[in-house]
C-alpha positions, 0 to 999 in steps of 0.5 A, a space after each residue: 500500500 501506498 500513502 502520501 504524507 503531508 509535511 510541515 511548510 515551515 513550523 515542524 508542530 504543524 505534523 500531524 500524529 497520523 503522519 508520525 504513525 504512518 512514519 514508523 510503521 514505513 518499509 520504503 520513503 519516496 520523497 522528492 529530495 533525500 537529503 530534505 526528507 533525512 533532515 525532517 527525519 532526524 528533526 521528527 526524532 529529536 523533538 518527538 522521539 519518532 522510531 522509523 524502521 524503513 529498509 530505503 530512503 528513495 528520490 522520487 521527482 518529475 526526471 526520474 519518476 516513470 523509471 522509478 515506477 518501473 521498478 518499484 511498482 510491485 513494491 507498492 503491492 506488497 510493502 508499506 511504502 510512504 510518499 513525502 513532498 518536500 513541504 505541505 500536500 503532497 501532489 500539489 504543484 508535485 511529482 507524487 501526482 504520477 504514484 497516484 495516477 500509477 495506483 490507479 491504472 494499476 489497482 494498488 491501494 492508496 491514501 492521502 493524509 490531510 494536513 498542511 498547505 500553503 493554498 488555504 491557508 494563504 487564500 484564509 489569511 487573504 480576506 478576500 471576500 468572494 470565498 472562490 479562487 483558483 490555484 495556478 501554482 508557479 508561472 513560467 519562469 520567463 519568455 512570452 508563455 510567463 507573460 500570456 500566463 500572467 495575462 490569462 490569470 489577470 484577467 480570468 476574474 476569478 481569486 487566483 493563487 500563485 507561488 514565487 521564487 523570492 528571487 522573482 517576487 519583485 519581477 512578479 508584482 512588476 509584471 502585475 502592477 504594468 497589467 493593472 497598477 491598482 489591482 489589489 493583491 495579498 501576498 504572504 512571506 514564509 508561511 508558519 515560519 518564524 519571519 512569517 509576514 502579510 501583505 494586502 495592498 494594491 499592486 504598485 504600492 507593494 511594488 514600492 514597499 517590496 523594494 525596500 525590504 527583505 524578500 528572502 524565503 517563499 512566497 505566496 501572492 493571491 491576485 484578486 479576481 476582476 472582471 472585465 465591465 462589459 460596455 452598456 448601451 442605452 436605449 436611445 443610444 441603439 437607436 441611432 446606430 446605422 445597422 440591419 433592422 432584424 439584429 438591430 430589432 432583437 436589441 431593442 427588444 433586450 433593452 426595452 423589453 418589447 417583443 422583437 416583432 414590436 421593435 421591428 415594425 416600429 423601425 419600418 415606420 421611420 
């Protein structure tokens, strides 16, 4: 059996107790980075006294993924086997995606822990008021695709999360700030860490704060969703527009609340 553990994104108390059981009773880690997990591992065994008995600790990331599936898969059949991502949910914006699609085609049981990740609990902290948002995760790092990504996001009128790396962060609220100056963002500095901080202002204004102060460590900016105002036309307005009678006729009919025969025989009579 396969399960997918969540870990802490910064505040190693955020661990859950089912996580640490899960962590004793493993015959095989998966994880994104073995020198990562190693660390959380001796972590977790000098604050909470966990006793692991894994026979393997094994990378399992987006290069080397399908390989390793080709020759682990019976593994997963027939051993407790345990996936952990770097930070947070495991899945989310991470590789564990292609063990869960494997268990699936291949019949072998599986579970997800709930536990930590940074998309609630950024868009929680956000106060936005509309209670629907969007995950995107990390953009295109650069070129024309970061740009038509962005300007999809900007304009898809939905609450949209992103993640940034701080040595993009500035890049991030430039690019936001040159679509829409006045958009208004949240963004959020190294979550459940110890340097954790908030920010919710429109775009051009954290652009002038974020130039003087730390950026160092991750980050998670939420985009608040806008609409595009569709353009009105008045009643009278239509009327002195040159066009067909029948289109122009069905338009009158939606501002006027006629029916459509109405608005046509009324223009025949001019």
């Amino acid at each position: 059996m396969l399960t997918l553990i969540p870990t802490p994104i910064g505040n190693l108390q955020d661990i859950t107790y089912r996580t640490l059981e899960v962590l004793k009773q493993c015959n095989l880690i998966l994880c994104e980075d073995t020198r990562v997990a190693k660390q959380l591992l001796m972590l977790l065994k000098e604050r909470y006294a966990l006793e692991t008995s894994y026979k393997d600790i094994l990378s399992f990331h987006e290069h080397n993924g399908n390989e390793r599936l080709s020759s682990l898969g019976k593994r997963l059949e027939s051993e407790n086997v345990l996936y952990m991502s770097d930070a947070g949910m495991p899945v989310i914006s991470d590789p564990g995606q292609l063990l869960v699609e494997y268990c699936q085609k291949n019949g072998v049981e599986y579970d997800v822990l709930p536990g930590a990740s940074a998309v609630p609990l950024v868009y929680a902290a956000s106060g936005f008021e509309s209670g629907k948002f969007y995950f995107y995760g990390f953009l295109p790092s650069r070129g024309s695709e970061r740009s038509r990504e962005l300007a999809k996001v900007m304009a898809n009128g939905i609450d949209t999360i992103l993640y940034e790396a701080p040595h993009r962060i500035l890049k991030l609220i430039e690019e936001i700030a040159t679509i829409d100056t006045n958009r208004e963002l949240f963004a959020a500095k190294e979550l459940t860490k110890r340097h954790q901080k908030y920010y919710r202002m429109e775009a051009s204004t954290l652009l002038e704060l974020l130039r003087t102060e730390s950026i160092k460590g991750e980050w998670a900016v939420v985009i608040a969703g806008k609409c595009e105002e569709e353009p009105t036309l008045s009643y009278q307005e239509l009327l002195q527009i040159d066009m067909p009678p029948k289109p122009k006729a069905k338009l009158m009919a939606k501002l006027s609340g006629k029916s459509v025969k109405e608005c046509y025989e009324s223009l025949q009579k001019k």
